[in-house]
LUMVEX-972963 format. One record per residue (C-alpha): residue in one letter; x negated, y, z negated. Coordinates in pm, whole numbers, plus 50000, padded with zeros to 5 digits. Each point is the difference from the previous one (the first is absolute). Example, Ala and Ser with C-alpha at 12.3 -4.5 7.8 and 13.67 -1.06 7.14 Angstrom:
# residues 2
A487704955049220
S498635034450066
//
This chain:
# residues 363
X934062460924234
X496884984549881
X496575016249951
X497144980350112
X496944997149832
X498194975650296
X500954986850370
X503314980049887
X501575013850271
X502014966049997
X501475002749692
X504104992450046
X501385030449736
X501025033950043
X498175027650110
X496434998750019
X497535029449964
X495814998150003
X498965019349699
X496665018549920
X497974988549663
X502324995749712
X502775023950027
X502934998049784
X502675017950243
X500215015050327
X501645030050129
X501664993250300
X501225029850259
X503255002550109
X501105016950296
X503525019549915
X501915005550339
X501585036349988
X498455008649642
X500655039950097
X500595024350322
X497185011750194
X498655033550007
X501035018550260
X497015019950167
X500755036650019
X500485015050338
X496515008750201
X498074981449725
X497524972450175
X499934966349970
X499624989349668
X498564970149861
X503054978449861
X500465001349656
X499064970749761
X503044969350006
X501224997749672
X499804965049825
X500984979449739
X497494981449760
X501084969249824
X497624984949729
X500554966449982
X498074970049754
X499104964350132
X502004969949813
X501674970750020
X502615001050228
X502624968050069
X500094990550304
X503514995650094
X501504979350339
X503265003850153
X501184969250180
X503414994550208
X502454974049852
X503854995049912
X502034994049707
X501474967749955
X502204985849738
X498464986849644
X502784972250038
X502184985750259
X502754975549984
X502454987450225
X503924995449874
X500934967450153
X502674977649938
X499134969349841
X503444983150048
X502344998550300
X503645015549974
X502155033450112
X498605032249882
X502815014249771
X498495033449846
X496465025750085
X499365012849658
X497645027050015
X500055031150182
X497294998150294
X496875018549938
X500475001249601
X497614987349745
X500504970049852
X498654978949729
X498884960849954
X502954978849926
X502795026750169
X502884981350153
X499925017450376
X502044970650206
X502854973649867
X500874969950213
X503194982950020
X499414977349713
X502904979749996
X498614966050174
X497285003049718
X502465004349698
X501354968050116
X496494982950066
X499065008449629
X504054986449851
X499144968350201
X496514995749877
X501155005749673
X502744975850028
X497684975950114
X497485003649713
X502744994949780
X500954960950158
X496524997349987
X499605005049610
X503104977549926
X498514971750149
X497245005049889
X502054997549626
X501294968150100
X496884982150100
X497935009849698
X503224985549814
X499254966950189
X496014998149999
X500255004549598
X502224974449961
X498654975250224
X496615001149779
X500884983349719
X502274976150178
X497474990750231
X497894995249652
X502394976549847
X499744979450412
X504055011550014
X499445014650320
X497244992250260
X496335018650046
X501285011450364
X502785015549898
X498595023449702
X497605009150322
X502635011450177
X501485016549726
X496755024049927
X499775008450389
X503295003749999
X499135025049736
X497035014050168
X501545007050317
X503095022149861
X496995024149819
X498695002750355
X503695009250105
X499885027449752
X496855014350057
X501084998750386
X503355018149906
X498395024349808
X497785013250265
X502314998550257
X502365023349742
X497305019249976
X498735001950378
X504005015350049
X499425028149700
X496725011150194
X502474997650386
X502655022549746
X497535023749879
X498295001550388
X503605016650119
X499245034749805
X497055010550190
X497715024449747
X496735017050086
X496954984149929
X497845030349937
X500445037149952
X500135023850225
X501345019950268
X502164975150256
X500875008450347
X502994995550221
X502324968949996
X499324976850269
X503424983549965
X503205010049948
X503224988649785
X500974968850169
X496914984150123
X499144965950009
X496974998649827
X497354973749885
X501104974950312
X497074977650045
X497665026349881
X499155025549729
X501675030950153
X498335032149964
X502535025049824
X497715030649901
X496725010349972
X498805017249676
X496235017949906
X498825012749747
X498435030850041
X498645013749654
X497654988350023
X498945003550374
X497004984750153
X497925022250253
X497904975050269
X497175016550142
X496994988750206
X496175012150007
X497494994750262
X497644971249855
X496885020350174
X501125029249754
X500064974549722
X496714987450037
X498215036550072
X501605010449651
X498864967149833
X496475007550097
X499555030749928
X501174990549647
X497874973450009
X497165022950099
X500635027849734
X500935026150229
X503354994349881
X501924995149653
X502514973149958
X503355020349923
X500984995649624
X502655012049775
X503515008149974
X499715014750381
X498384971950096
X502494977950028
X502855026450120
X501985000750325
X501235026850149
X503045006550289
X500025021850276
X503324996450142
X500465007150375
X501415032249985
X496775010749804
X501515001649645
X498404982849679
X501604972749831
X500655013649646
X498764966849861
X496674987250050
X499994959950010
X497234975749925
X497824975050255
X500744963249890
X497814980850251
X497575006050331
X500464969850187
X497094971650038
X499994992350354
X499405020550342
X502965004050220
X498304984750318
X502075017850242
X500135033549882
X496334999349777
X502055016149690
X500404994249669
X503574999449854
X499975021349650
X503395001749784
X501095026249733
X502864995249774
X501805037149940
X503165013349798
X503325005850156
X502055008549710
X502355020450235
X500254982650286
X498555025250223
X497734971050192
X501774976850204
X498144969450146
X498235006050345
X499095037749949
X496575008950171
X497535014549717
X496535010949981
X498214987449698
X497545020349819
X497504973549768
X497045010749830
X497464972150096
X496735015349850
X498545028049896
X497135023050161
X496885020149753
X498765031850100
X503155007350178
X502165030650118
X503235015150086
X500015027950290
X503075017650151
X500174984350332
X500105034950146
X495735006449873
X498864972850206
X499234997550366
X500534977950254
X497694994850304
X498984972850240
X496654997649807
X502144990349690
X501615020049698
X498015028949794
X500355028149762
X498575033449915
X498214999149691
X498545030749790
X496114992349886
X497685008049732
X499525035450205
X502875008650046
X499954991050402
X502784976450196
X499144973150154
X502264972150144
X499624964949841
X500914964550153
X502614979049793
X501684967250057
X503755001349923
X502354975749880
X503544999649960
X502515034049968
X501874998849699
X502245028649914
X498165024550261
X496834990349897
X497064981850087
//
């Protein structure tokens, strides 16, 4: 709640309350429900005036308060990667246990490798033809140079001899990357994961055909610590807070709160971990007029799964002259929100404010 020292009623914030000259806190009444039993009158007395409701007085001091928002979003994986087979053949063994954790590099498939075993002996048998001849036509280019030198053999065919020559280095490098195109088919047959992270069910079983004219999906696996939370703002909320900043009525939020997220899960607990905002996005969603926000927020145990509906809490800036008031001491009427508020004399009088969000059962 924020004390008001002019007509601001506008100001976007917490609480609001109009303050006389330049006092340093207010005491604010608060009706207790059920503080004590009534009197009984005795029997024949008259009526009675009632007796005095008993209050409570809380003394509270203007200051800066953060303003905090709590926007809807979900949880979404930091990292997600596909398991897909990148070669075709029989699936011959699952290797991981469905729903485990698993880490980069982790074999969790092997495909029938055989065809490729023999892909990489024949490229290999090939390179090696390939590197004998090319042996025998260096033999022939080097000795054709000084015979074509001394005119014992003609200009055409010491040509032929160094293309000859040429060629069979161009069958070598050819054999060699073919050799090498079969290790990479070999290695392709033992399917790892490409990240960490938690994977999900198999989507095909021992036998399968797999990697048939396309990359077939095996898996799916996220990483989860960790987890992303999505969330949206209304742009008109954006703006209203970016002026008042702009205007002084408000303080850009700063320090180590500044920049912390906070989880509401949907069955109203707290996430124990607070997580951090890494970026508000540029650009306007045209169809819904929101702005997409994302935090970045530890999930050491694996308590968040991807999807969840959250609530998050961000501390976007910061109001002066500010208070906190049990919700229960303020009143709420058609002509707006108020508050009883002790004076200078010692008399009660009921004073407008302008509330912002609840937090914690306050305003």
């Amino acid at each position: 709640m924020l004390f008001e020292s002019g007509p601001g009623a506008d100001r976007p914030a917490v609480a609001r309350v109009r303050r006389c000259g330049r006092m340093a806190a207010a005491s604010v009444v608060v009706v207790l429900a059920g503080c004590g039993p009534s009197p009984t009158p005795a029997p024949g007395a008259g009526a009675a005036a009632p007796p005095p409701v008993e209050v409570g007085v809380l003394t509270v001091t203007p200051g800066t308060v953060g303003l905090v928002t709590e926007l809807p979003g979900r949880t979404e994986a930091s990292r997600v990667a596909q398991v897909r087979a990148r070669v075709a053949g029989i699936v011959k063994q699952r290797l991981f246990r469905e729903g485990s954790d698993v880490r980069a590099g982790q074999p969790l498939f092997q495909i029938d490798d055989a065809p490729y075993r023999a892909a990489l002996a024949s490229a290999e048998a090939a390179l090696a033809r390939a590197e004998a001849n090319l042996l025998q036509t260096r033999a022939l280019a080097e000795r054709y140079q000084p015979l074509a030198a001394a005119s014992a053999v003609s200009q055409q065919d010491l040509v032929a001899a160094q293309a000859a020559y040429k060629q069979s280095e161009a069958d070598v490098a050819a054999a060699r990357a073919a050799r090498q195109t079969a290790q990479i088919n070999l290695g392709y047959a033992a399917v790892n994961a490409p990240i960490s992270g938690r994977i999900g069910r198999a989507l095909v079983t021992e036998g399968a055909l797999v990697g048939q004219g396309e990359a077939t999906q095996l898996a799916l696996v996220q990483q989860i610590d960790p987890m992303y939370v999505n969330f949206t703002q209304s742009a008109t909320e954006v703006l209203r807070m970016r002026r008042a900043v702009a205007d002084g009525r408000l303080q850009r939020a700063a320090g180590a709160e500044a920049a912390l997220v906070r989880i509401v899960l949907d069955d109203g607990s707290t996430h124990a971990l607070p997580g951090r905002l890494l970026f508000s996005d540029l650009s306007v969603d045209p169809g819904t007029g929101q702005i997409t926000l994302r935090a970045e927020l530890p999930n050491p145990g694996g308590a968040l799964l991807p999807g969840l509906y959250v609530r998050a809490r961000i501390q976007e800036a910061a109001a002066a002259g500010a208070v906190r008031l049990p919700q229960q001491a303020v009143a709420q009427a058609a002509q707006g929100a108020s508050v009883m508020v002790v004076g200078a004399d010692g008399k009660v009088a009921p004073r407008a404010v302008k509330l912002g969000p609840a937090v914690g059962g306050q305003w």
